[in-house]
Each structure stands twice: as C-alpha cells, then as structure tokens.
N, CA, C and O atoms as a Tinker XYZ file with bonds, in Angstrom:
   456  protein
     1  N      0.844000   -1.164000    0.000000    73     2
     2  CA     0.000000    0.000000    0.000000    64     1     3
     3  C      0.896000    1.235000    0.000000    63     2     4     5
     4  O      1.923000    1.139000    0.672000    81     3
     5  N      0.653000    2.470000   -0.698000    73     3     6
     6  CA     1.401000    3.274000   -0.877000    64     5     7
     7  C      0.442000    4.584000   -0.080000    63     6     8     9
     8  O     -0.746000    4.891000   -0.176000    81     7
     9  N      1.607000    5.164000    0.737000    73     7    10
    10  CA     0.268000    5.940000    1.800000    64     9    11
    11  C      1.215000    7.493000    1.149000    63    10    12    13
    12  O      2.440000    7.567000    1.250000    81    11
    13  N      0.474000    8.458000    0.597000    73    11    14
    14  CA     0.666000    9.632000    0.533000    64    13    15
    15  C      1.507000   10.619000    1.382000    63    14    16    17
    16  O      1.129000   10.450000    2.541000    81    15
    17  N      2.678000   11.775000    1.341000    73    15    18
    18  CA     3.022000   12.420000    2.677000    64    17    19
    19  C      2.106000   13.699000    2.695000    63    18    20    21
    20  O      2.309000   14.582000    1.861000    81    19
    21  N      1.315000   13.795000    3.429000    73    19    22
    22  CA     0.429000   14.859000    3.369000    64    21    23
    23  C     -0.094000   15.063000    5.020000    63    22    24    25
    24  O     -0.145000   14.188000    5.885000    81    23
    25  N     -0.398000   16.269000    5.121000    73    23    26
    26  CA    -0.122000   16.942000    6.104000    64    25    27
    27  C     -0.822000   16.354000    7.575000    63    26    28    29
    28  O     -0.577000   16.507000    8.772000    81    27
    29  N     -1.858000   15.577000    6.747000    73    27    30
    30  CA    -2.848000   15.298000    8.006000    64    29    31
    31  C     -2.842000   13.262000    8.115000    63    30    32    33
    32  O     -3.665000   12.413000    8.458000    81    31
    33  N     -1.558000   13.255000    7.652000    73    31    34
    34  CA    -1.658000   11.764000    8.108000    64    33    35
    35  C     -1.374000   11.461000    9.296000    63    34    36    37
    36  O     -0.429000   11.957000    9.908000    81    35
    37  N     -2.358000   10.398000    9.872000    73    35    38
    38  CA    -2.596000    9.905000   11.317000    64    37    39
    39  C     -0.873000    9.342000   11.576000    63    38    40    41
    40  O     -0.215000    8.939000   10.617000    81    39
    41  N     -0.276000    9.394000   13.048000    73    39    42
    42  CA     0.760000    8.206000   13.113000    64    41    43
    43  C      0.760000    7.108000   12.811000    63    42    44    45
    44  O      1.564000    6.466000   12.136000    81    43
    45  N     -0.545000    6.707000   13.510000    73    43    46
    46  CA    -1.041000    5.435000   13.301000    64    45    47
    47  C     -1.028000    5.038000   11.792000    63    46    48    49
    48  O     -0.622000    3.933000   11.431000    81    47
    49  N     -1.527000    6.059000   10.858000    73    47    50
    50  CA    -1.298000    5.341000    9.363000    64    49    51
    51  C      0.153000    5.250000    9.524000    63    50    52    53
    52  O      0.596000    4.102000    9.477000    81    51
    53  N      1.287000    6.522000    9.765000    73    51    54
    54  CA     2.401000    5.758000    9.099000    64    53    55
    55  C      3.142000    4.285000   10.341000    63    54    56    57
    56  O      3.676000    3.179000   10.265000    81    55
    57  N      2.880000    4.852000   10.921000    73    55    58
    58  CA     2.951000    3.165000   11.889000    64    57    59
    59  C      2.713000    2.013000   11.153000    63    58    60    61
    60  O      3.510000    1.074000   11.175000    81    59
    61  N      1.806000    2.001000   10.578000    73    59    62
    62  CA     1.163000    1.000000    9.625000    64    61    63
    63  C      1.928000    0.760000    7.888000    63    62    64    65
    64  O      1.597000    0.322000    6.786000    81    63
    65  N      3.109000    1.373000    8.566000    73    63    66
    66  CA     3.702000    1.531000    6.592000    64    65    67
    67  C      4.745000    1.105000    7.235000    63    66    68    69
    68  O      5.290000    1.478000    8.274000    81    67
    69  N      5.049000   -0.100000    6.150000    73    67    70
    70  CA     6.753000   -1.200000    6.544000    64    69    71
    71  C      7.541000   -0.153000    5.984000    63    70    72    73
    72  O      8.595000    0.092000    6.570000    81    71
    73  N      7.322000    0.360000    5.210000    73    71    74
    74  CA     9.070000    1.231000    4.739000    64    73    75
    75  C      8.973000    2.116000    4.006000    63    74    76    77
    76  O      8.229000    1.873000    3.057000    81    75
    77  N      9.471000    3.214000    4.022000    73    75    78
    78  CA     9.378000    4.667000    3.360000    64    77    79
    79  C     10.533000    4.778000    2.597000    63    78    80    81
    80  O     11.477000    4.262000    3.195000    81    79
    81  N     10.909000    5.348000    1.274000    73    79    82
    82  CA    11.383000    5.497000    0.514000    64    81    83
    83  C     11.542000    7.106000    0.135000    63    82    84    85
    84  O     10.656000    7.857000   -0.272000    81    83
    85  N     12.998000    7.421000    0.402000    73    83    86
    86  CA    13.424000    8.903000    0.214000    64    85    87
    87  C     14.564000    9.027000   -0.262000    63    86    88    89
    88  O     15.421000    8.147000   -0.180000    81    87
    89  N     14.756000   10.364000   -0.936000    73    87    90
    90  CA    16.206000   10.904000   -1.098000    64    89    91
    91  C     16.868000   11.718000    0.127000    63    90    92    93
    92  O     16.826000   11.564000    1.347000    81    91
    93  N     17.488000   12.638000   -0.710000    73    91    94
    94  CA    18.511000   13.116000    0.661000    64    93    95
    95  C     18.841000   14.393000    0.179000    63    94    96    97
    96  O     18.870000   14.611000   -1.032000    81    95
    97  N     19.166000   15.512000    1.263000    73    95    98
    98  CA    20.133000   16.536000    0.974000    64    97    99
    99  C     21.715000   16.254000   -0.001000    63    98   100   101
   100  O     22.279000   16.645000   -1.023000    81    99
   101  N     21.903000   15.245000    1.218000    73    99   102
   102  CA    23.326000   14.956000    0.545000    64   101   103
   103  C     23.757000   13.861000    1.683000    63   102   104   105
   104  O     23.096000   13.609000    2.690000    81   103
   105  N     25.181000   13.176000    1.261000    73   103   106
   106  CA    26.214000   12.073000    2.426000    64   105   107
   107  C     26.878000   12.538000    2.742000    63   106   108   109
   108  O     27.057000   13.582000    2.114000    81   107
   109  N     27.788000   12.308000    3.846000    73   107   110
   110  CA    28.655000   12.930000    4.388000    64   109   111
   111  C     29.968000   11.066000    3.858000    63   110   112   113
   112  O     29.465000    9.984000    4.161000    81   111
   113  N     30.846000   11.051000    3.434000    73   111   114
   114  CA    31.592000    9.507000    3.332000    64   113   115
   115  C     32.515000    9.303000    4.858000    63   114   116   117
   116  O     32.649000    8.319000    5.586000    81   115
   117  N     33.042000   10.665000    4.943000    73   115   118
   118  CA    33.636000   10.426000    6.060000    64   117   119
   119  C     33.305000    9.486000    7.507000    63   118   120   121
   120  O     34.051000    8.732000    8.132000    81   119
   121  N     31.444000    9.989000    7.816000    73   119   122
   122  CA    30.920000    9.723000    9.569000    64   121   123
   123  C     29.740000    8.907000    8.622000    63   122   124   125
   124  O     28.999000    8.314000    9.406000    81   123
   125  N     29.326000    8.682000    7.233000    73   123   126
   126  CA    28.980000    7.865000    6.833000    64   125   127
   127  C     27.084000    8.416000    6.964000    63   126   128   129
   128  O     26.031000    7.808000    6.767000    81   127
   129  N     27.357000    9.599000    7.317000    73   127   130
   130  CA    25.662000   10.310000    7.711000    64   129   131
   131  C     25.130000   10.680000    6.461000    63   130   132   133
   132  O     25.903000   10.973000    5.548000    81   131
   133  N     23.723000   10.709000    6.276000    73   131   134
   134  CA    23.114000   10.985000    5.803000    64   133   135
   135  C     22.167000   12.718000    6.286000    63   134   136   137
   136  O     21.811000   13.049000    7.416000    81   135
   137  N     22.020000   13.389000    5.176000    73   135   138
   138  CA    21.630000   14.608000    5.467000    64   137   139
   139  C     20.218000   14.798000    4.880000    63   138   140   141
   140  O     20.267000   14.781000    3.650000    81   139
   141  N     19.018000   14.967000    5.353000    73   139   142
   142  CA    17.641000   15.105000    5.119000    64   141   143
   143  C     17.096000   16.543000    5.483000    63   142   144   145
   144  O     16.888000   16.810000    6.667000    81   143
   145  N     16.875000   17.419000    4.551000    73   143   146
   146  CA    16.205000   18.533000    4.563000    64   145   147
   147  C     14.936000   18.941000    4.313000    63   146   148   149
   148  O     14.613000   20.124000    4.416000    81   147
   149  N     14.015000   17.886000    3.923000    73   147   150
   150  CA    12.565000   17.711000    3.501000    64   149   151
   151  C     12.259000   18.191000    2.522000    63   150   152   153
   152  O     11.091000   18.496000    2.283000    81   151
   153  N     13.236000   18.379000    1.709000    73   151   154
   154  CA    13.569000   18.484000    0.270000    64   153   155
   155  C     11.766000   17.667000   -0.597000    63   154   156   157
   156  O     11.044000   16.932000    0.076000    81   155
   157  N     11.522000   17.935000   -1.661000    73   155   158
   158  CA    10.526000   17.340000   -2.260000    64   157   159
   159  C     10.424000   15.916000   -1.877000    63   158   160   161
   160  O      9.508000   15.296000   -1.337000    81   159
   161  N     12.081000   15.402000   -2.461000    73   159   162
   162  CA    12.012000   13.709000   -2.680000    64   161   163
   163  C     12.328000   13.442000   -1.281000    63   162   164   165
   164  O     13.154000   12.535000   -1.184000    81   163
   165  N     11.822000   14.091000    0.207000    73   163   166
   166  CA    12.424000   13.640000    1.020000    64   165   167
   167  C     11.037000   13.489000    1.703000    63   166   168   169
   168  O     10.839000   12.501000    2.410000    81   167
   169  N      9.977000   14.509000    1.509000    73   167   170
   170  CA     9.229000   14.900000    2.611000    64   169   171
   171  C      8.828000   15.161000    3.714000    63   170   172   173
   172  O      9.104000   16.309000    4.062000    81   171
   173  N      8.225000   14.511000    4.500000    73   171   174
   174  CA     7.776000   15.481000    5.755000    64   173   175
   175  C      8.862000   14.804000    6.760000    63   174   176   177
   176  O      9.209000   13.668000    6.437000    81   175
   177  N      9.448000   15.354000    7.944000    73   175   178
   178  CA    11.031000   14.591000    8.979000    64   177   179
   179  C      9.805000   13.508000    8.867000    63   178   180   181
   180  O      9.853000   12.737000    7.909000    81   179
   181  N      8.590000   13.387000    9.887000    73   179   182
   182  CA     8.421000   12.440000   10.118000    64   181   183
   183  C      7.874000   11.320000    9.585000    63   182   184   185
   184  O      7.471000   10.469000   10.378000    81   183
   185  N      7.777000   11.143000    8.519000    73   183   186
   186  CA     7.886000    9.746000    7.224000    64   185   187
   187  C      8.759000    9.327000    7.380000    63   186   188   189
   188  O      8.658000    8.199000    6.898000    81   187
   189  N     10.063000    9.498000    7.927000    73   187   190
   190  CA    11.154000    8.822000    7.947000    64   189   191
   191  C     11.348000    8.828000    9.482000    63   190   192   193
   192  O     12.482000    8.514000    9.845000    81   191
   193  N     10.588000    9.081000   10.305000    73   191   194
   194  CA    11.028000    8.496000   11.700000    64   193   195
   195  C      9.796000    7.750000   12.240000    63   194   196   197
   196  O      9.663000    7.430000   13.421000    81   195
   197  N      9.364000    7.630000   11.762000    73   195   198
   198  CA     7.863000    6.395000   12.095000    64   197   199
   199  C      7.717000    5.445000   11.658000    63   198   200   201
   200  O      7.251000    4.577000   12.397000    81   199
   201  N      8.086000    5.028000    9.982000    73   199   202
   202  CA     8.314000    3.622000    9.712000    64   201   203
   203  C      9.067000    3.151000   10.202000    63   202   204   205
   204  O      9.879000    3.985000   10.603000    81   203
   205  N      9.469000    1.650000   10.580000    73   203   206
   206  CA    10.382000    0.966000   11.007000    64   205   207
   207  C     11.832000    0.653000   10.160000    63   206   208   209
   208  O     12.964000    0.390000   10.566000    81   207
   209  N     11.193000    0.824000    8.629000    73   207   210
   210  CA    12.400000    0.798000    7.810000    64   209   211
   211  C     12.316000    2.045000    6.952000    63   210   212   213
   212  O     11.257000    2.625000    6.709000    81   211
   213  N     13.478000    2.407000    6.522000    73   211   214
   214  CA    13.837000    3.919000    5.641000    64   213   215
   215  C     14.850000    3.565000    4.924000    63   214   216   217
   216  O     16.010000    3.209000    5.131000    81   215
   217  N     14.083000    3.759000    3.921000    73   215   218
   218  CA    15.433000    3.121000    2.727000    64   217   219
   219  C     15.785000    4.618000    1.848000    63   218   220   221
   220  O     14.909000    4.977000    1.061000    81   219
   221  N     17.263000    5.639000    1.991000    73   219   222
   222  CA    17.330000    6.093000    1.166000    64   221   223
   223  C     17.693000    6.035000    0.147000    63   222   224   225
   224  O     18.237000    4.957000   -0.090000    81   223
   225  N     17.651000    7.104000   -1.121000    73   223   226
   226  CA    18.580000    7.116000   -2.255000    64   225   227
   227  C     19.183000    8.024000   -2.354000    63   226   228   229
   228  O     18.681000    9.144000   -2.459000    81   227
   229  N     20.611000    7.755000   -2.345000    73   227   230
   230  CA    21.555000    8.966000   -2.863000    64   229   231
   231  C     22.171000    8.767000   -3.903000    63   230   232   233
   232  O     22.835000    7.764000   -4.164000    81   231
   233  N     21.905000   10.225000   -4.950000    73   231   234
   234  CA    22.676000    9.905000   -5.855000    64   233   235
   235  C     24.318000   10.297000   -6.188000    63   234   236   237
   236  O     24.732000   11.336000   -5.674000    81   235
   237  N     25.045000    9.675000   -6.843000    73   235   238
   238  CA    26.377000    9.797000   -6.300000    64   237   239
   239  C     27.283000   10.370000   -7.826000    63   238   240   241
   240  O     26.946000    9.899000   -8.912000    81   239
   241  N     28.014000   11.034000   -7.768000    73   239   242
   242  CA    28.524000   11.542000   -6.358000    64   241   243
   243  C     27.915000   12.857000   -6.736000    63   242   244   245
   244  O     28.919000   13.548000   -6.564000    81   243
   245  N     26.984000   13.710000   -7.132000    73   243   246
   246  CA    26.796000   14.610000   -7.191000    64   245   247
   247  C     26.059000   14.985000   -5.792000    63   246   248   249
   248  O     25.732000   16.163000   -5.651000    81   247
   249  N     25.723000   13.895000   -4.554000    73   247   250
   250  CA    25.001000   14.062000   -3.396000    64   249   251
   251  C     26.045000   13.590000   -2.141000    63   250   252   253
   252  O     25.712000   13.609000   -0.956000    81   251
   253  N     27.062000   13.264000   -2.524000    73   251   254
   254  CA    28.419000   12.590000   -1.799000    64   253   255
   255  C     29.460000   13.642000   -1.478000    63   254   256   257
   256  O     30.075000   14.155000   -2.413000    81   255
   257  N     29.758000   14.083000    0.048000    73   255   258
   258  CA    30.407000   14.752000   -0.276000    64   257   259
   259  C     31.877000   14.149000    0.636000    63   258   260   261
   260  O     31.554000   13.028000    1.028000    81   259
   261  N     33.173000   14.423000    1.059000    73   259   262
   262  CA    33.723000   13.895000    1.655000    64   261   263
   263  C     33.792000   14.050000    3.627000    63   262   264   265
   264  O     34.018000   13.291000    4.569000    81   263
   265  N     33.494000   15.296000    3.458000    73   263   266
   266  CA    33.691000   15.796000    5.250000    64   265   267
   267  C     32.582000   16.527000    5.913000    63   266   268   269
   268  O     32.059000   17.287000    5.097000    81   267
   269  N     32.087000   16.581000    6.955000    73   267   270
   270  CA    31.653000   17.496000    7.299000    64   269   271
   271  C     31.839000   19.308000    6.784000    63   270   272   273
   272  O     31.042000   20.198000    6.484000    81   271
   273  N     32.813000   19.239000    6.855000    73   271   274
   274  CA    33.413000   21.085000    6.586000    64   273   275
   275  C     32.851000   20.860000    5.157000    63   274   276   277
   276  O     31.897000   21.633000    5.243000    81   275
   277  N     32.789000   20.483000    4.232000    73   275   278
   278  CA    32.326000   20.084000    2.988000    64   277   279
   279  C     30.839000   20.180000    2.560000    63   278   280   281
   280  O     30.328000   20.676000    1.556000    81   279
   281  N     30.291000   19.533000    3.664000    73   279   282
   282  CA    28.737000   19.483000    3.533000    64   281   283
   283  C     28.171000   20.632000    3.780000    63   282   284   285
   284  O     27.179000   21.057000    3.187000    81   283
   285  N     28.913000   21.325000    4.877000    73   283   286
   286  CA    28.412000   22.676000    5.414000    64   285   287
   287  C     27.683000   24.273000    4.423000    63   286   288   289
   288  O     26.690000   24.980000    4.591000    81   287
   289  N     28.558000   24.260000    3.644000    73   287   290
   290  CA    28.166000   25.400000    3.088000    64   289   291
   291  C     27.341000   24.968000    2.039000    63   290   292   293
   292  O     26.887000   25.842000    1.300000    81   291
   293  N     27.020000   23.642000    1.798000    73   291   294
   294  CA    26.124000   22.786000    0.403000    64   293   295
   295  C     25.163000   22.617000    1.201000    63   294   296   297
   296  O     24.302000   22.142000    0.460000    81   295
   297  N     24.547000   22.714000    2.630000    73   295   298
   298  CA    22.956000   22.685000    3.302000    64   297   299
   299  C     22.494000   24.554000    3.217000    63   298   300   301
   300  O     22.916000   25.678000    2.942000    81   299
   301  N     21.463000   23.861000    3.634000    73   299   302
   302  CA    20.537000   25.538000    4.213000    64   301   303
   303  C     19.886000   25.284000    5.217000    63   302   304   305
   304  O     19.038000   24.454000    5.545000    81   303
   305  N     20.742000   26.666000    5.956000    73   303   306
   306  CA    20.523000   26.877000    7.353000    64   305   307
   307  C     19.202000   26.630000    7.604000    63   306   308   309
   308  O     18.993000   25.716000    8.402000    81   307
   309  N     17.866000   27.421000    6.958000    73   307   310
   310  CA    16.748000   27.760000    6.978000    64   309   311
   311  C     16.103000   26.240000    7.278000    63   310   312   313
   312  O     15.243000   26.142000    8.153000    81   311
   313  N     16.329000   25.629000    6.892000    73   311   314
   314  CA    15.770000   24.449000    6.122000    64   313   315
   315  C     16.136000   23.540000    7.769000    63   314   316   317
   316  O     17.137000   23.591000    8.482000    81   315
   317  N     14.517000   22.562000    7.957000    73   315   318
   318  CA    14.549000   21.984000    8.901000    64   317   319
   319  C     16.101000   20.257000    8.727000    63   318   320   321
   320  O     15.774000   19.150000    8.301000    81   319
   321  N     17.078000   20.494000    9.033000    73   319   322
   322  CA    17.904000   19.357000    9.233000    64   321   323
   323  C     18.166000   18.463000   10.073000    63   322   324   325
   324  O     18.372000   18.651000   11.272000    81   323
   325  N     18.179000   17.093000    9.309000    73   323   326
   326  CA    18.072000   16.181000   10.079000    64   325   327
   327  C     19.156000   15.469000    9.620000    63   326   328   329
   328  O     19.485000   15.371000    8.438000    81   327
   329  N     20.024000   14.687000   11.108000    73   327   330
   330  CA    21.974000   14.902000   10.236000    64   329   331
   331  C     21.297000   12.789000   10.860000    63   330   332   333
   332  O     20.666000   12.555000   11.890000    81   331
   333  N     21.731000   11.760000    9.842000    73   331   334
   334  CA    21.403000   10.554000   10.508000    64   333   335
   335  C     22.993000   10.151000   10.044000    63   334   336   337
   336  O     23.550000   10.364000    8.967000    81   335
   337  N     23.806000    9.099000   11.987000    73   335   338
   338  CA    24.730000    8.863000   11.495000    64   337   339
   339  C     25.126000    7.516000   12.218000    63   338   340   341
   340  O     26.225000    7.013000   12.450000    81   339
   341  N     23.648000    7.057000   12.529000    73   339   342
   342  CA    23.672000    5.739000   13.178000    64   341   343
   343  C     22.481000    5.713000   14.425000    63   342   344   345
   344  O     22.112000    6.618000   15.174000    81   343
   345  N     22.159000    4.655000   14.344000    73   343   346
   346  CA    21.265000    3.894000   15.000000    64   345   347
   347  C     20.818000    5.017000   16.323000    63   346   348   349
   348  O     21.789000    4.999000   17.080000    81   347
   349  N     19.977000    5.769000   16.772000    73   347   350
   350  CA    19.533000    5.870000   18.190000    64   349   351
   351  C     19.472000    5.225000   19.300000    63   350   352   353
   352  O     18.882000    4.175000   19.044000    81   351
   353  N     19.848000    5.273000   20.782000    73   351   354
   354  CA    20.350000    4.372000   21.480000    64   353   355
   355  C     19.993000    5.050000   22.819000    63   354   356   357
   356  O     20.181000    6.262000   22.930000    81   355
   357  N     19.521000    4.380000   23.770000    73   355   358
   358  CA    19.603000    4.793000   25.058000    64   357   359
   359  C     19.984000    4.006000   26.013000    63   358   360   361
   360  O     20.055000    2.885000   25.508000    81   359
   361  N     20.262000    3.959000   27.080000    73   359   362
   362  CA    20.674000    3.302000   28.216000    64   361   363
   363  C     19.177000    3.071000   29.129000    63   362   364   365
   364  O     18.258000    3.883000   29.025000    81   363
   365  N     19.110000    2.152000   29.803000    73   363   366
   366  CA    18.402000    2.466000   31.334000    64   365   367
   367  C     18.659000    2.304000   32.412000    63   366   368   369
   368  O     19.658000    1.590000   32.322000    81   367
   369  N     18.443000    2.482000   33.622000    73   367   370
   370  CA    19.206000    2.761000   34.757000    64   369   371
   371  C     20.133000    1.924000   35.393000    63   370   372   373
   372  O     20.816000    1.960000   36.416000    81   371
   373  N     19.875000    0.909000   34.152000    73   371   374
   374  CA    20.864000   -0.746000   34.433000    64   373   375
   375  C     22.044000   -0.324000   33.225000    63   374   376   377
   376  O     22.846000   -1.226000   32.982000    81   375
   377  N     22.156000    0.529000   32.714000    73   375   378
   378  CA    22.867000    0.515000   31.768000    64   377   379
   379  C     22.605000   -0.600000   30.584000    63   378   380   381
   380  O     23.451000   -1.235000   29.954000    81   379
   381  N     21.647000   -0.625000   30.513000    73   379   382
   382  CA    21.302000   -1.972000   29.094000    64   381   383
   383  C     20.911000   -1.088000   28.165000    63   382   384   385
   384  O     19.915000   -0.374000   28.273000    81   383
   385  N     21.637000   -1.104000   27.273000    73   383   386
   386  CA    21.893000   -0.372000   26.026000    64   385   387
   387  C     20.746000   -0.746000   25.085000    63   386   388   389
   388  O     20.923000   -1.890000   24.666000    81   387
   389  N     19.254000    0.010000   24.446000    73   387   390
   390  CA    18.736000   -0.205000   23.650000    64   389   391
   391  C     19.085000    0.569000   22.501000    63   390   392   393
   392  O     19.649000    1.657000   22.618000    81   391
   393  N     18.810000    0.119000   21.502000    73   391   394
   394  CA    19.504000    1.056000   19.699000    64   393   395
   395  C     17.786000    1.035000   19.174000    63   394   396   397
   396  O     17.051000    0.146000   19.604000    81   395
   397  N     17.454000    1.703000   18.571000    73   395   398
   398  CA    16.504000    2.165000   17.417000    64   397   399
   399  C     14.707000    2.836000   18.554000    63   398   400   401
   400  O     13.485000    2.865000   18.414000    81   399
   401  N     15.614000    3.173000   19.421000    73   399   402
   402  CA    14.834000    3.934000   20.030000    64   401   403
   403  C     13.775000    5.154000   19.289000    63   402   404   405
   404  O     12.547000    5.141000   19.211000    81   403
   405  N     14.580000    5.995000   18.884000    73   403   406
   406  CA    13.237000    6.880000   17.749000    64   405   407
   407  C     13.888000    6.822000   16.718000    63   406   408   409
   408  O     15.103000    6.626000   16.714000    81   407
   409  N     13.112000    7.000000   15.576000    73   407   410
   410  CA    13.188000    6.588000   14.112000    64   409   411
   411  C     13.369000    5.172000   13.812000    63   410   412   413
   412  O     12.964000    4.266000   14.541000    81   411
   413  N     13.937000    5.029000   12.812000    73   411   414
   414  CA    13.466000    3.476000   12.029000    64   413   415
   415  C     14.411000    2.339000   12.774000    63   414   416   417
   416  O     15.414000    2.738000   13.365000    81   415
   417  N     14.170000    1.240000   12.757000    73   415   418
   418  CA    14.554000    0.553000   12.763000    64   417   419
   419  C     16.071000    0.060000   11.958000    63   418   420   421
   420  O     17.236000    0.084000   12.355000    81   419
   421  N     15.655000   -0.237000   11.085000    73   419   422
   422  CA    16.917000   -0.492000    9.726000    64   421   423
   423  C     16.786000    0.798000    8.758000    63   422   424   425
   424  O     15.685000    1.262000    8.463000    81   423
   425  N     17.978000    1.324000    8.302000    73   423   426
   426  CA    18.154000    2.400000    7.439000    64   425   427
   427  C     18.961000    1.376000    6.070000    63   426   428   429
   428  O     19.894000    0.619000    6.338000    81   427
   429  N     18.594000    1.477000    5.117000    73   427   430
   430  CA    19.477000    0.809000    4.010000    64   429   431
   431  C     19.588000    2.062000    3.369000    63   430   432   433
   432  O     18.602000    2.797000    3.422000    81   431
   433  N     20.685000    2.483000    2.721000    73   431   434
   434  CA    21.357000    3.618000    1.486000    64   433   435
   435  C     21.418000    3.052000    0.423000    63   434   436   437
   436  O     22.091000    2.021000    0.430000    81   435
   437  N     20.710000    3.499000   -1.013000    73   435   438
   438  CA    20.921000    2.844000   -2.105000    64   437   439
   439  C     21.867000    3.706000   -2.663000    63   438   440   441
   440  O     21.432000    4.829000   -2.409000    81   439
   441  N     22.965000    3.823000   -3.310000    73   439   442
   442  CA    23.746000    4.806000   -4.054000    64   441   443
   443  C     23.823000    4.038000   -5.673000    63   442   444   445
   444  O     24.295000    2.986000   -6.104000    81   443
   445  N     22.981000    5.363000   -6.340000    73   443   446
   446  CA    22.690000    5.500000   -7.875000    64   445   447
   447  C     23.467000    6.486000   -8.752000    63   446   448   449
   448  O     23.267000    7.698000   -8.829000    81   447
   449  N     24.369000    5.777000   -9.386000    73   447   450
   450  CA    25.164000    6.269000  -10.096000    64   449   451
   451  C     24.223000    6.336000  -11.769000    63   450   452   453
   452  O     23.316000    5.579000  -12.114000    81   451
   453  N     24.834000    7.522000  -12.578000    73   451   454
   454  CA    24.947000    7.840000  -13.742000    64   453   455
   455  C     24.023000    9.330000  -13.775000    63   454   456
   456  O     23.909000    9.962000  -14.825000    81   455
C-alpha cells in the first residue's frame, strides 16, 4: 500500500507503513551520515522516523560529499535538518543499552550512479 506524505496523516497510518522510501540533501563519506532537509524527494522529517524501515537514495557523487566542513556550506541553514549517522540508542538505569529507540529501525542507502 502506498500511503501519501500529506499533512494530516494519522501516526497510526504511518505506523502502519513497513518502509518509506526517500532521497537526501546529501552524504557525508567520512561519519557515513546521511543529510535530510525535507527536500521534495524527502518529505515530511516524520515519514522517515515512524516507519520501522527507511530506505534512502543517494545519488552519487553529485550528493556525496567527503567531510563534514564540505557538507556545510552545500545545506541551508533555513531548512529543517536532520543529520542521521547511526542507529539511536539509550541506556536504562541498568545501563542496558537499547539502539533504534526513535526513528526506524533499519536504514538501508541505495547509491545511484549515472
């Protein structure tokens, strides 16, 4: 089922969606992050932090860049950013380490060349 990003979707619908499919601002190769600005092909932050899986596409290398200091002046400030550079993780008072705490579960990167 293909659920629309539009303004008034319930959580619960995207709860209900195995995997969302987006592009990107741009990569960082260095810390291996991904940069999401809600760019058209990206849409709304939270389509990509409510499904369990988020599969992006970056295209390369015109969306690849090597460093942080690199990426910097190629974002906009204005623009809501969201920097992903691994799994979310919290502790609890036992120190037992949980990972995929908010946002997805599994992130896969497709990189599309030509």
């Amino acid at each position: 089922m293909r659920v629309a990003d539009r303004a008034g979707t319930a959580p619960a619908e995207l709860d209900a969606v195995d995997s969302v499919v987006t592009g990107c601002a741009l990569a960082i190769a260095e810390t291996g992050t991904i940069v999401l600005d809600g760019g058209p092909d990206q849409g709304r932050r939270r389509i990509t932090l409510v499904p369990d899986h988020h599969i992006c596409v970056v295209r390369a290398p015109g969306q690849v860049v090597a460093s942080v200091p690199q990426a910097l002046p190629r974002l906009d400030p204005v623009r809501p950013l969201t920097w992903i550079s691994g799994p979310s993780a919290t502790s609890d008072i036992e120190l037992d380490r949980v990972e995929g705490v908010h946002g997805p579960r599994t992130l896969e990167v497709v990189l599309v060349t030509g």
